[in-house]
C-alpha positions in Angstrom: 0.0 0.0 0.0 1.2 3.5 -0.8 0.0 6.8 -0.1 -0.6 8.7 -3.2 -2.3 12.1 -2.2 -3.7 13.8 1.0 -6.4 16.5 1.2 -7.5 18.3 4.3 -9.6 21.5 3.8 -10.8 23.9 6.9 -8.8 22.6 9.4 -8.8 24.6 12.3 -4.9 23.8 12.8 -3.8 23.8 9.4 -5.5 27.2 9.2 -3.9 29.0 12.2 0.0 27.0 11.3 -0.3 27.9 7.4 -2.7 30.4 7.2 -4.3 27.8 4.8 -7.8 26.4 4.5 -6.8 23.5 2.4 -3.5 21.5 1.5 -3.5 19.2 -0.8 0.0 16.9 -0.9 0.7 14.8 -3.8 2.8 11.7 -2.8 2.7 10.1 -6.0 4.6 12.8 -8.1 7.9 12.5 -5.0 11.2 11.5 -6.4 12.2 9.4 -3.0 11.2 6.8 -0.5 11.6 9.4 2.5 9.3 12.7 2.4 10.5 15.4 5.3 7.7 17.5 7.2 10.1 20.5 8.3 8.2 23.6 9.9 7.8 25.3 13.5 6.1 24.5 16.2 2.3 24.7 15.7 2.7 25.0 11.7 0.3 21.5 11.0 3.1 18.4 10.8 1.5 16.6 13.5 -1.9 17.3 11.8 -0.4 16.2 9.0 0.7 12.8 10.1 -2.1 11.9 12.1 -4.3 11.6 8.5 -2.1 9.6 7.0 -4.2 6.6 7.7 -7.8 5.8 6.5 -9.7 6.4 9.5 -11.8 9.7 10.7 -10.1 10.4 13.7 -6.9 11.9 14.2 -4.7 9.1 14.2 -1.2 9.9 16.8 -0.2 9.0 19.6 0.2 12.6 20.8 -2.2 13.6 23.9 -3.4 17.0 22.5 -7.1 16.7 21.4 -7.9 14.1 19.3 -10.9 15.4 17.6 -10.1 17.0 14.3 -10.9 20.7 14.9 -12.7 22.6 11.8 -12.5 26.2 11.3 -16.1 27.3 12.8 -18.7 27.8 10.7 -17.4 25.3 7.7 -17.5 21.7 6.7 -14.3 19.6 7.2 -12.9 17.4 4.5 -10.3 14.9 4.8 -9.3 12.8 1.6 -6.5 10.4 1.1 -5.9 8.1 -1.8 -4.0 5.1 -2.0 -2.4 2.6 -4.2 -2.9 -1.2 -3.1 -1.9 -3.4 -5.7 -2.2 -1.0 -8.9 -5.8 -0.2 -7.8 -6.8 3.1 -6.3 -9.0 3.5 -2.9 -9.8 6.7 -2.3 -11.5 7.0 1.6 -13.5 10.5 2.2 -14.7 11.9 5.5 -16.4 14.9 6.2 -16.7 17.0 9.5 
């Protein structure tokens, strides 16, 4: 299984560490095996890598909130795709 893209739009935390309502990060188009999240404190890594996985909650072993925080007064979106055996599975949750 391999990661090809990540979407998370009106995240409260990607919001106030990138001034950002959505990212979008394309895995698929990344030269090597190793990808680097470099950034200050409180600028969305963790965020980041706790959506890497399929599920709807924020998935880390870090003890800050686990609920993913939306920007008030919007609707959340989190979308990954991945590559399992040459076939695409796209999983979609909304907040």
């Amino acid at each position: 299984m391999k990661i090809k893209s990540l979407r998370l739009k009106n995240f409260l935390l990607i919001k106030s560490g990138m001034d950002k309502d959505e990212i979008f990060l394309d895995f698929s188009s990344l030269p090597y095996l190793i990808t680097l999240l470099v950034g200050q404190m409180g600028s969305g890594k963790t965020t980041i890598l706790g959506h890497l996985q399929p599920g709807p909650s924020f998935g880390t072993l870090d003890d800050r909130n686990q609920l993913p925080d939306i920007i008030e007064g919007k609707n959340g979106l989190k979308e990954i795709i991945y590559d399992v055996d040459g076939h695409e599975i796209k999983c979609q949750h909304t907040y």
